[in-house]
Legacy VTK file of the C-alpha trace (Angstrom):
# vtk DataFile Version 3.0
C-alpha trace
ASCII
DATASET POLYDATA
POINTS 182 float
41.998 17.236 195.861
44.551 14.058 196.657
44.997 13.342 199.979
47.671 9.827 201.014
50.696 9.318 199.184
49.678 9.911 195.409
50.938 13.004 193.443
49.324 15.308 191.464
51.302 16.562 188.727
49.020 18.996 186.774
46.277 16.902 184.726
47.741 13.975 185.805
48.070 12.077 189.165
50.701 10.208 190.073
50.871 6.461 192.132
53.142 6.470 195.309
56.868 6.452 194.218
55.739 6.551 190.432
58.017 5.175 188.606
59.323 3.231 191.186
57.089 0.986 193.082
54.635 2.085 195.477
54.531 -0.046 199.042
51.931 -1.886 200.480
49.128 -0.761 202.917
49.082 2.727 201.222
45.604 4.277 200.356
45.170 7.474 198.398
41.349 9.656 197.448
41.369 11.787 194.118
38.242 13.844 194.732
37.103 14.505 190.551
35.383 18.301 190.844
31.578 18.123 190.406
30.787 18.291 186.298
33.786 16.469 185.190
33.460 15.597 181.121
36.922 14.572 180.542
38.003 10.925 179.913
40.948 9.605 181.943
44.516 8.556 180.061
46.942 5.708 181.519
50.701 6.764 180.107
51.062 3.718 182.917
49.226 1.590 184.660
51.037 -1.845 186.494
49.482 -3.344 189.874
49.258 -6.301 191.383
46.717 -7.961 189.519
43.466 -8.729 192.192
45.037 -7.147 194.969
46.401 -3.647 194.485
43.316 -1.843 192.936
42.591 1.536 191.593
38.884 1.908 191.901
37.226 4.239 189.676
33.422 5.229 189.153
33.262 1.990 191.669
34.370 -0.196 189.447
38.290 -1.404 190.065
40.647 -1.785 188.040
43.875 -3.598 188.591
47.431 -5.723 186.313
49.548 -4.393 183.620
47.059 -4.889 180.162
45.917 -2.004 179.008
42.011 -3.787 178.966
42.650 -3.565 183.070
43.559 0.424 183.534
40.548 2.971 183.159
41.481 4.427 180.217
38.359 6.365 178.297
36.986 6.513 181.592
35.084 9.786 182.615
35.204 9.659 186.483
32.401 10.978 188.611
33.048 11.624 192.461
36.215 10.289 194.131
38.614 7.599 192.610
40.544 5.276 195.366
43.781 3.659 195.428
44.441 0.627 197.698
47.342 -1.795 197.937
47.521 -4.889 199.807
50.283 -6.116 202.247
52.048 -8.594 199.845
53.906 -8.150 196.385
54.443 -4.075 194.554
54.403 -3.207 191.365
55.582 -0.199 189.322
52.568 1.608 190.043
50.545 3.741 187.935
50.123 7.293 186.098
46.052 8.594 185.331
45.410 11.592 182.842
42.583 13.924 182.517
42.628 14.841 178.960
43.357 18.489 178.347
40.742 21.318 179.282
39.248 23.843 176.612
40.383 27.052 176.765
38.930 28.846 180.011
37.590 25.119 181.137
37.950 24.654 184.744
40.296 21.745 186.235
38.497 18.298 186.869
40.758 18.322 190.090
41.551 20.728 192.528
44.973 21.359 191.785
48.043 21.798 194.387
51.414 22.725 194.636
54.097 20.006 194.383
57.010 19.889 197.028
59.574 20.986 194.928
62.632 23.139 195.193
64.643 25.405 192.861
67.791 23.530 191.996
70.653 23.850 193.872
73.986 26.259 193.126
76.856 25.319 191.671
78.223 22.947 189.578
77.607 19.934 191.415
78.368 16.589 189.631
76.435 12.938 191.212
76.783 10.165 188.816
75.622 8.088 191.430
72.471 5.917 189.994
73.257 7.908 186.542
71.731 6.343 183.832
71.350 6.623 179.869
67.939 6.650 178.018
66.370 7.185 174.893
63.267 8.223 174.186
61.357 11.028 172.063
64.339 12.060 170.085
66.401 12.793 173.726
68.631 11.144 175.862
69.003 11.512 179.729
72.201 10.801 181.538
72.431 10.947 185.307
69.926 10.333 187.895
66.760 11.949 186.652
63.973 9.557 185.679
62.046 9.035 182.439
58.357 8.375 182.246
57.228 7.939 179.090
58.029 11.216 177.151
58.560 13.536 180.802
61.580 13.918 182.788
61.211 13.909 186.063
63.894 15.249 188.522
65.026 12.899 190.925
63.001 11.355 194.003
60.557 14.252 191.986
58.008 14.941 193.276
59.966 15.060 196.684
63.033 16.595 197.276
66.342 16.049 195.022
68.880 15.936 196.793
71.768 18.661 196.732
74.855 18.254 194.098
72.534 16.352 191.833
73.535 17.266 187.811
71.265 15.711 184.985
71.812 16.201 181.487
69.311 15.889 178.784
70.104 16.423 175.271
67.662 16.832 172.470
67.718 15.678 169.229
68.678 18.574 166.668
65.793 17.619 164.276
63.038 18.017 166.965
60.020 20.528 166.140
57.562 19.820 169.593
57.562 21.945 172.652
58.807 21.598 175.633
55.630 21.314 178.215
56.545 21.663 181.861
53.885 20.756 184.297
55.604 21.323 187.254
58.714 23.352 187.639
59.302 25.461 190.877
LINES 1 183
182 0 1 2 3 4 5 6 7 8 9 10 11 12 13 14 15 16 17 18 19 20 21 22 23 24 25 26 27 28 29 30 31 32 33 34 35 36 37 38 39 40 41 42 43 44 45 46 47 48 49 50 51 52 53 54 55 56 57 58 59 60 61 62 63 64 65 66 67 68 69 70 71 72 73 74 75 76 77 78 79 80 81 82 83 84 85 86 87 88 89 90 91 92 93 94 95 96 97 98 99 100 101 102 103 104 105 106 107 108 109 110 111 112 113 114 115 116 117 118 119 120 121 122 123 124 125 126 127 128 129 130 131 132 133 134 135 136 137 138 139 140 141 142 143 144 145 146 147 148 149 150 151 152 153 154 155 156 157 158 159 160 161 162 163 164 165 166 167 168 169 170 171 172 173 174 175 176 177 178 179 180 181
């Protein structure tokens, strides 16, 4: 279970605001289910190095190297997020690895606040923005975390009128993986 801020976002949970930066004086608990075996994954990992601090198996961890995230970590019990009251950073993004087939989750999972996307052709090129990455480009106001799209202000609500397009390379061969989509 989460409970504060953070998002869970199927094997993965999410800092406050991830991508954008999370706020001071915010605490979060990840409660890892009993039996866990799984190593944790850090797609992203940027706090305020010695202050903001992601504690996990009580040790913490906190900065932007990849030495200070808990990657090849197997956490036990709960994992804790803290920041402090002065300077944000971008925040951070921890992966279980995947689960066998008929494995249980490491952690309990829960539905995201999210909505089916509005009617209509509505067009808002405001904060609209062009990226490449993973043989796609995203204009408009959705956000890009390393090789996911996220709708915007996802996991909270978009707001109405909000059009994103994402076009994919015509030479790609992955799948398309949706963790969350309601």
């Amino acid at each position: 279970t989460v409970t504060g801020p953070c998002h869970q976002v199927e094997n993965c949970i999410l800092s406050p605001n991830f991508p954008q930066q999370y706020s001071s004086r915010q605490t979060c608990e990840i409660t890892v289910a009993a039996g866990n075996t799984r190593q944790l994954y850090t797609p992203s990992f940027a706090t305020e190095s010695r202050h903001d601090w992601l504690k996990v198996n009580n040790q913490k961890y906190s900065g932007s190297r990849s030495s200070s995230s808990p990657a090849g970590i197997t956490p036990t019990g709960t994992i804790t997020w803290s920041s402090d009251s002065s300077l944000n950073a971008a925040g951070w993004q921890i992966c279980l690895e995947q689960a066998e087939e008929g494995e249980e989750p490491p952690v309990s999972t829960s539905t995201s606040d999210v909505h089916d996307a509005p009617s209509g052709d509505g067009d808002s090129s405001e904060g609209s923005v062009t990226e490449a990455y993973a043989g796609w480009t995203v204009d408009g106001p959705c956000q890009q975390v390393e090789n996911c799209i996220l709708s915007p202000n996802f996991p909270e609500t978009y707001s109405a009128r909000t059009k994103c397009e994402i076009t994919v390379a015509a030479d790609n061969t992955r799948p398309l993986y949706t963790p969350s989509f309601a």
